[in-house]
C-alpha positions as CSV (number, residue, x, y, z in Angstrom):
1,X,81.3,82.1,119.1
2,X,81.7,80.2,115.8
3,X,83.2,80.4,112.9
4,X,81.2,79.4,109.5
5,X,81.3,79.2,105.6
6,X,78.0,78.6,103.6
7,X,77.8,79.3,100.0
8,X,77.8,77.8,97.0
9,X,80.9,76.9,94.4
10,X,81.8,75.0,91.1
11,X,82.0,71.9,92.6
12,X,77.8,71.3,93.6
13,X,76.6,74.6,91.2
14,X,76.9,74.8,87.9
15,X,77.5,78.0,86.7
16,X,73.8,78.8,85.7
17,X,73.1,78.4,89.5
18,X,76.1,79.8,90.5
19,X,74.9,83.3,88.2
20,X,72.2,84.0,90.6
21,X,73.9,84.3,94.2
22,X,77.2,86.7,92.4
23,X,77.1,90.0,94.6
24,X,78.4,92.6,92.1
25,X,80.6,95.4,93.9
26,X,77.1,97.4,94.1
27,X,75.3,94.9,96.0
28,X,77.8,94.9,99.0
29,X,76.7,97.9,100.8
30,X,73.3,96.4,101.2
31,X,74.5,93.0,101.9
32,X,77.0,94.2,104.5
33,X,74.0,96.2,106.2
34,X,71.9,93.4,106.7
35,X,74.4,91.0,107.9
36,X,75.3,93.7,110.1
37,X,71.9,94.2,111.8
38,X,71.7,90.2,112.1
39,X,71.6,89.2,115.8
40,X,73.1,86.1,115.3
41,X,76.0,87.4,112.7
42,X,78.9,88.9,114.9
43,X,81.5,89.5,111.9
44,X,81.4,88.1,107.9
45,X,83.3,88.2,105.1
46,X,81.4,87.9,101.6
47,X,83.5,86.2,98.0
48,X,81.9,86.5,95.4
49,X,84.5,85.4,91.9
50,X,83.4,83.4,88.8
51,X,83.6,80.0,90.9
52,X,82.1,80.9,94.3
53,X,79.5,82.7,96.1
54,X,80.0,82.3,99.6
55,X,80.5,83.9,103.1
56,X,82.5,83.9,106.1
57,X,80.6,84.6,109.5
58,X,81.6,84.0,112.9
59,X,78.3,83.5,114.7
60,X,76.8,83.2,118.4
61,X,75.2,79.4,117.3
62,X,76.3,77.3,114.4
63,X,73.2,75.9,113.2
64,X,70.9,79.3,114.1
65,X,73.7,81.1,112.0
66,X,73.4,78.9,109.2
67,X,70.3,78.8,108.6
68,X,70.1,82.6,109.0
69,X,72.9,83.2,105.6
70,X,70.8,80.6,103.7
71,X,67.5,82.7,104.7
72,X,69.8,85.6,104.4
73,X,70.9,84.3,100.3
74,X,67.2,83.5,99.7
75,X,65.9,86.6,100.7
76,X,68.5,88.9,98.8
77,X,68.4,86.9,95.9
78,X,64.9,86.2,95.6
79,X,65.7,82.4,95.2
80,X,64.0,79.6,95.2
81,X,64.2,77.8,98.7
82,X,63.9,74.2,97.1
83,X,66.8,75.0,94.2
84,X,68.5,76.6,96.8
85,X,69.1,74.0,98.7
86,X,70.1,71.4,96.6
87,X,73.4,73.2,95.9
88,X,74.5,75.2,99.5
89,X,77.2,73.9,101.4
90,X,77.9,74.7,104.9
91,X,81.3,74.0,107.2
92,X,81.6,75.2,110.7
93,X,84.0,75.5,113.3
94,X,87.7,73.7,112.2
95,X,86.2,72.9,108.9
96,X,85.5,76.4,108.3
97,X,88.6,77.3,109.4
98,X,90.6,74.6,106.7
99,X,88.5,75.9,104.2
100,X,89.3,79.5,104.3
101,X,93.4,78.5,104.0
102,X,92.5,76.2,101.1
103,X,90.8,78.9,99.3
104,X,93.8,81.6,99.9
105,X,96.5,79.1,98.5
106,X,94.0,78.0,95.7
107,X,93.5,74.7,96.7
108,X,89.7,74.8,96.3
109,X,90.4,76.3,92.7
110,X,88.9,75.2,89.7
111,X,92.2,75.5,88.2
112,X,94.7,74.0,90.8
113,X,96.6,77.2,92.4
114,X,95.5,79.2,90.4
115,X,97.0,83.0,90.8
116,X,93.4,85.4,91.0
117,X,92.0,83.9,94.1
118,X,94.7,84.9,96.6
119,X,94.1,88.7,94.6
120,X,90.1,87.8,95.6
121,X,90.7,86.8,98.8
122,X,92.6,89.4,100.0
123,X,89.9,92.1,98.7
124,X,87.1,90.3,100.0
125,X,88.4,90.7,103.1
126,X,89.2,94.4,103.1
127,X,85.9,95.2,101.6
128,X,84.0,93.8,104.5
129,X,86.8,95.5,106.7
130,X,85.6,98.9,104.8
131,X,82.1,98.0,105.9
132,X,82.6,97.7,109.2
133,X,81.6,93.6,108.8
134,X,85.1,92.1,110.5
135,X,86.4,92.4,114.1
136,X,89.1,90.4,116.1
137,X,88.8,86.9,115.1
138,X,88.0,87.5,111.0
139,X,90.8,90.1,110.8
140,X,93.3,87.6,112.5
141,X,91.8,84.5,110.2
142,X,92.2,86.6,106.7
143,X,95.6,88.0,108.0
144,X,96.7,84.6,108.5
145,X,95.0,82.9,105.4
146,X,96.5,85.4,103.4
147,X,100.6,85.2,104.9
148,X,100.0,81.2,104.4
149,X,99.1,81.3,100.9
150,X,102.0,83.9,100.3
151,X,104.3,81.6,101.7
152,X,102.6,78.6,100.0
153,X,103.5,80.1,96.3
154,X,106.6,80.8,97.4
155,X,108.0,77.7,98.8
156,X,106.1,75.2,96.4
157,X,105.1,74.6,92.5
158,X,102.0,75.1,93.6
159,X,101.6,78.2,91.1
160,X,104.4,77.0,88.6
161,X,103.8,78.0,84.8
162,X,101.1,80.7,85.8
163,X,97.3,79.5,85.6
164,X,94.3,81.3,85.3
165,X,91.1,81.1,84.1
166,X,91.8,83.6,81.1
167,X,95.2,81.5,80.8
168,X,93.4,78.3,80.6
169,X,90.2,80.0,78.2
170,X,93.7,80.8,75.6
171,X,94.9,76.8,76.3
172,X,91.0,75.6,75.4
173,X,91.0,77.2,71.7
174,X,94.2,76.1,70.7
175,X,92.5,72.7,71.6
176,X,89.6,73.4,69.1
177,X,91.8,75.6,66.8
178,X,95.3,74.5,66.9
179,X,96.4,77.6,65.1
180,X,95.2,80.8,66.2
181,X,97.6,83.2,64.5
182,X,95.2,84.0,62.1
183,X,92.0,84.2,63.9
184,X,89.9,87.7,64.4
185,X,89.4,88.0,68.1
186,X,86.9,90.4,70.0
187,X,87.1,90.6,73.6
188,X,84.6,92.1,75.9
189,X,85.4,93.8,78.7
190,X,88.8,95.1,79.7
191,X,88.9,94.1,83.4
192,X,92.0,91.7,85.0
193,X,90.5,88.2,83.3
194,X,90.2,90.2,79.9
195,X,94.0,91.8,80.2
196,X,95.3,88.2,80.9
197,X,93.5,86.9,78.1
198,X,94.7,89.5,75.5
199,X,98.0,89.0,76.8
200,X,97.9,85.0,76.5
201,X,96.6,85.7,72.6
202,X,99.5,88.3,71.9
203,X,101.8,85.8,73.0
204,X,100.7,83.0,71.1
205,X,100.8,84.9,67.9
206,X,97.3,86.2,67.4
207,X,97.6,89.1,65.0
208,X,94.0,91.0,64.6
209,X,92.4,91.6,68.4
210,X,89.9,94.0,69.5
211,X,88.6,94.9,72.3
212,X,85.6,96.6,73.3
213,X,83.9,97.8,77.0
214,X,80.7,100.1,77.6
215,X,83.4,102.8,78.7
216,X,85.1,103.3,75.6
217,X,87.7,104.9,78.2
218,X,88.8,101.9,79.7
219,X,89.4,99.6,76.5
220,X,91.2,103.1,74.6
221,X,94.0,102.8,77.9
222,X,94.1,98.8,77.3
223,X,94.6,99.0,73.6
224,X,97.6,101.8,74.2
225,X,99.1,99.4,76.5
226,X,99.5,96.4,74.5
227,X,99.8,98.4,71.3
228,X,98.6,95.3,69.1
229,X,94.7,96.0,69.8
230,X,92.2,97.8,68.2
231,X,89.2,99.6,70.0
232,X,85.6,99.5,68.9
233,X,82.8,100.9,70.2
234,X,80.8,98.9,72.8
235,X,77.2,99.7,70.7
236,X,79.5,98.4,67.5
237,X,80.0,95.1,69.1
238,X,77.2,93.2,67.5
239,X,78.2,95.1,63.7
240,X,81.7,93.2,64.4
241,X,80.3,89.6,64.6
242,X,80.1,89.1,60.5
243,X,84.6,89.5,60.8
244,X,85.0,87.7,63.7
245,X,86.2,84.1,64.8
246,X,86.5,84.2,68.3
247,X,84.6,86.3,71.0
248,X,86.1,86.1,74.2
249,X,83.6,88.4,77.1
250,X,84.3,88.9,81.0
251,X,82.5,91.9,82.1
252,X,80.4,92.2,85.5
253,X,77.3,93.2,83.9
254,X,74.5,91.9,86.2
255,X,72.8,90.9,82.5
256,X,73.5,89.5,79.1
257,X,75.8,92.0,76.6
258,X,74.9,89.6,73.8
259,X,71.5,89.0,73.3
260,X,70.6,86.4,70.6
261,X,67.4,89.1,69.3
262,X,70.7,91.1,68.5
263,X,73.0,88.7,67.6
264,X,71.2,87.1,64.9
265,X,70.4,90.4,62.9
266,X,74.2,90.7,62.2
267,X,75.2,86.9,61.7
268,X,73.9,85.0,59.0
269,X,75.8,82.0,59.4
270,X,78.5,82.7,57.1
271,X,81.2,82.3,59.5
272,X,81.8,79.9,61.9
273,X,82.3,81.6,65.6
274,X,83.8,80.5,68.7
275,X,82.5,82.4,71.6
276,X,83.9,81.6,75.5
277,X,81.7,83.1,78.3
278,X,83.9,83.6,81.5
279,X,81.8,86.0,83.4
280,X,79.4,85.2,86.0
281,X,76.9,86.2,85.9
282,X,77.0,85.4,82.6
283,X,77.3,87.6,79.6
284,X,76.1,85.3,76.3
285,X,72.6,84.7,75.8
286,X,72.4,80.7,76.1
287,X,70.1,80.7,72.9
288,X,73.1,82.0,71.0
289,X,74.8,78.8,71.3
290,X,71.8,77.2,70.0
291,X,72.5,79.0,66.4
292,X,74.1,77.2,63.6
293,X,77.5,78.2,63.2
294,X,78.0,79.2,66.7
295,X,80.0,77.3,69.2
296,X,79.5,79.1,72.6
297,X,81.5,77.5,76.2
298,X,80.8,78.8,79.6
299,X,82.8,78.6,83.0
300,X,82.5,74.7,83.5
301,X,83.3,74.1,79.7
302,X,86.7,74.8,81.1
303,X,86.9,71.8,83.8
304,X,87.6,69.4,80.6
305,X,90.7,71.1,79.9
306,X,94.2,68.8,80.3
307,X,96.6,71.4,82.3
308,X,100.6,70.9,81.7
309,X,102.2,70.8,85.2
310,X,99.5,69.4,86.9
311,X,101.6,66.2,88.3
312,X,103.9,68.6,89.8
313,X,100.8,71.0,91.3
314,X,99.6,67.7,92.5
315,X,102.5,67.2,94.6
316,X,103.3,70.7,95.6
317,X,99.1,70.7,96.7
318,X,100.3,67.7,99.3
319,X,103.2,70.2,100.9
320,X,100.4,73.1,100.8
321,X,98.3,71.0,102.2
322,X,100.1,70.2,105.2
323,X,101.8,74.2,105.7
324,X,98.1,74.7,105.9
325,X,97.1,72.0,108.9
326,X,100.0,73.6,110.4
327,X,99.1,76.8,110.4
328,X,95.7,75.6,111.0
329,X,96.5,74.4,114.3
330,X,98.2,77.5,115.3
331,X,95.4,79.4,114.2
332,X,92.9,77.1,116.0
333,X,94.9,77.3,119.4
334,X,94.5,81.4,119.4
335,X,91.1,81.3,118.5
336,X,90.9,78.5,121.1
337,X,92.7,81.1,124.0
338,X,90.5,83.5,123.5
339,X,88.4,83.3,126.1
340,X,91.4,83.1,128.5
341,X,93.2,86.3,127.4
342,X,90.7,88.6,129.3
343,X,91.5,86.7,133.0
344,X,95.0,86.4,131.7
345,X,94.9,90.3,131.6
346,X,92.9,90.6,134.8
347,X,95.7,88.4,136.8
348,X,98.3,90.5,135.5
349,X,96.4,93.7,136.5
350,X,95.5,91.9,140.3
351,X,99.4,91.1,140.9
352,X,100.3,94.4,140.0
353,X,97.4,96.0,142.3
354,X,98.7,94.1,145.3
355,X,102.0,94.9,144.3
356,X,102.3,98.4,144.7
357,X,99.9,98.2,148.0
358,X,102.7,95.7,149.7
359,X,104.8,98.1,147.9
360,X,103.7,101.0,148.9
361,X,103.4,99.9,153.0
362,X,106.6,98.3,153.0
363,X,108.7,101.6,151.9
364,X,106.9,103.1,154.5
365,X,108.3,101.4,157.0
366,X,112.1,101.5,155.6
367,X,112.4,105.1,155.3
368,X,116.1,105.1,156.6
369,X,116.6,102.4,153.4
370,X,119.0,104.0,150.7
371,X,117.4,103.8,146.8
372,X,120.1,101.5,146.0
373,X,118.4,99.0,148.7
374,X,114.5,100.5,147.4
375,X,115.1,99.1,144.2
376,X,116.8,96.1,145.2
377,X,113.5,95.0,147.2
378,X,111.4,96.2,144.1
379,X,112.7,94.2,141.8
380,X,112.7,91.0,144.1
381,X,109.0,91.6,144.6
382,X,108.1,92.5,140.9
383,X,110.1,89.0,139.9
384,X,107.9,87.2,143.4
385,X,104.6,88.7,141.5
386,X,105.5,87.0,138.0
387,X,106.4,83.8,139.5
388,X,103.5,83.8,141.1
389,X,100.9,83.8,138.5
390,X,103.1,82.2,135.7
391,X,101.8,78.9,136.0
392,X,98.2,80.0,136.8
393,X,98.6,81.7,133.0
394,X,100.6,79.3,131.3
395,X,97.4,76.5,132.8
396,X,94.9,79.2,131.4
397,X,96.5,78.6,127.9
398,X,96.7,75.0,127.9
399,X,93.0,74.7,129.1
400,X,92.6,77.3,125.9
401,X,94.4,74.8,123.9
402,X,92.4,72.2,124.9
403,X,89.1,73.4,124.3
404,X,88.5,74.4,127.9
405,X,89.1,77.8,128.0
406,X,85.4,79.0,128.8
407,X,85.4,76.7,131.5
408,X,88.7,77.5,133.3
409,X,88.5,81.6,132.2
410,X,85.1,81.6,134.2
411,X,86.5,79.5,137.2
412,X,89.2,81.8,137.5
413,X,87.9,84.6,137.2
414,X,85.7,83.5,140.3
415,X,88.6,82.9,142.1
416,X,90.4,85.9,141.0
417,X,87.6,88.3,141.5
418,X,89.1,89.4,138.4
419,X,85.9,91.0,136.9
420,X,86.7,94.2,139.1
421,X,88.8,95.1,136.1
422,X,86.3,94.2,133.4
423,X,87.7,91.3,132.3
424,X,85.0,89.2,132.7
425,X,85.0,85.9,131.5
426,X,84.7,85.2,127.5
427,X,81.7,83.6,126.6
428,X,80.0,81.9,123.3
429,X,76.4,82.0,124.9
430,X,74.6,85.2,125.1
């Protein structure tokens, strides 16, 4: 078996590329049934966030299982093969591996340790859990990914001075404004990027905020929770642009909730207006920020930002950065072993099935013993039995270690006769 990542991300795709492979939470049920029913995808984990769209598989060939997810993202995406290409990446086996702990600790960030992506991370993985997409070696890598980061954040300054994207959209306008106190601010959408933002504007002094989501619901609970914001209707939205400065939108809507055939009905370009697209897919018409008057950044607009701190995330990324090649390692050596636990199983089961046969004849024959003596030769035998096989196991693992566990697992299993207790041999070839 091998483990493999292939997707796309911020760093090769910018985020009009990126747009087209985001799996909303809708689109996992069908994704997760047709990775399922791939014979060469054995388990796979799929993140999908603002920055990435990529997936986690552990597969019975490297390169067949590659190209299968980038058929696999064509085909559910309807893409185009030649623009596809030009912006998938692929990493297998230890690469993979490194890649996965980097993302939990938000190394691979846009934003340098940035706080949502352990959050992400951690749901990815129990979604394809839900689905019935991860086994043994997935479970044990996400587990592990997901202690690592923990520890990561709380042992560096990796995450000093909270950063997110929201927190970092906030830090971008007082670049272009300097002064937002007494700026009118809409925001769209009332999930965890929109609370942070409307958080980040209350604290730097914005007085008139508003917020508006297509389930009036949802933005009526926001607005009693922070008390300072107002609620307006989602079909009211476009009606608001004429008294507004700043428009500030994150939903998941698989298409655009401002339309420039709508926007420019209510703005006549008497204002000037700020609008910051964070959502991905994303939710501003691009022709909007053609219009005179408007000023519209996306996702990558973001990348030019200067972030505070970022000497001492620099340095707290090097200590990250070798937690994770330890925990890499440790990681790497299980998944390494695994083909030996089987026959390390089987040789425990063999020594206790001679065991109790030598056992077994041997009391037979001391019938006069007392139990005092029984248990005496019991325990001498039982210790014989462990002694026996401790260095046969102990080899096992190292061969594991070394990346000769298939080798020595099948080899000693022969010896062993060991697949009487179906424990056969581990194998990565079907």
């Amino acid at each position: 078996m091998e483990i493999i990542v292939v997707g796309i991300n911020y760093k090769q795709s910018p985020v009009e590329i990126r747009e087209k492979v985001a799996f909303t939470k809708s689109d996992l049920e069908r994704a997760y049934g047709l990775l399922k029913k791939n014979h060469y995808v054995k388990e796979a984990v799929i993140l999908s966030t603002c920055n990435r769209s990529e997936i986690t598989a552990v597969v019975t060939d490297a390169d067949k299982g590659a190209k299968e997810l980038i058929r696999f993202y064509q085909q559910f995406f309807q893409l185009d093969e030649a623009i596809f290409h030009d912006h998938i990446f692929v990493k297998a086996s230890d690469d993979a591996v490194k890649h996965v702990y980097h993302l939990a600790a938000g190394l691979d960030s846009l934003i340098l340790g940035e706080d949502q992506i352990l959050g992400q991370v951690r749901q990815a993985h129990m979604d394809a859990k839900a689905y019935g997409c991860t086994k043994t070696i997935l479970n044990k890598l996400y587990r592990e990914a997901v202690t690592t980061a923990k520890k990561i954040k709380r042992t560096t300054a990796i995450s000093q001075n909270s950063l997110s994207i929201s927190s970092i959209a906030v830090k971008f306008l007082e670049q272009i404004f300097l002064d937002l106190t007494d700026k009118r601010v809409m925001v769209i959408g009332v999930g965890k990027m929109s609370r942070i933002v409307i958080e980040n504007l209350i604290y730097k002094g914005v007085r008139e905020i508003c917020v508006t989501n297509r389930t009036k619901g949802h933005a009526v609970d926001l607005s009693k929770r922070y008390g300072e914001v107002g609620v307006i209707d989602f079909q009211d939205r476009y009606k608001m642009i004429p008294q507004t400065d700043i428009i500030i939108t994150s939903t998941s809507a698989p298409h655009y909730v401002l339309r420039k055939s709508e926007f420019e009905k209510y703005y006549a370009g008497g204002n000037q207006i700020c609008i910051i697209d964070i959502a991905v897919p994303r939710d501003v018409d691009p022709e909007i920020g053609k219009m005179e008057g408007v000023s519209l950044y996306e996702l990558d607009e973001l990348k030019k930002v200067s972030l505070e701190n970022m000497e001492s995330r620099l340095e707290a990324a090097k200590h990250a950065a070798a937690m994770i090649i330890e925990a890499c390692i440790q990681f790497e050596n299980w998944y390494h072993c695994l083909p030996v636990f089987p026959v390390i199983e089987g040789l425990i089961q063999y020594s206790e099935e001679i065991l109790q046969e030598e056992m077994e004849s041997l009391m037979g024959r001391l019938e006069s013993a007392s139990q005092k003596d029984r248990q005496l030769i019991e325990i001498v035998m039982r210790s014989l039995a462990k002694r026996l096989i401790k260095k046969p196991m102990l080899n096992l693992k190292r061969a594991g270690e070394d990346r000769q566990g298939e080798l020595y697992a099948s080899i000693a299993g022969q010896l062993f006769g060991i697949n009487q207790y179906g424990c056969k041999a581990w194998t990565s070839k079907k």
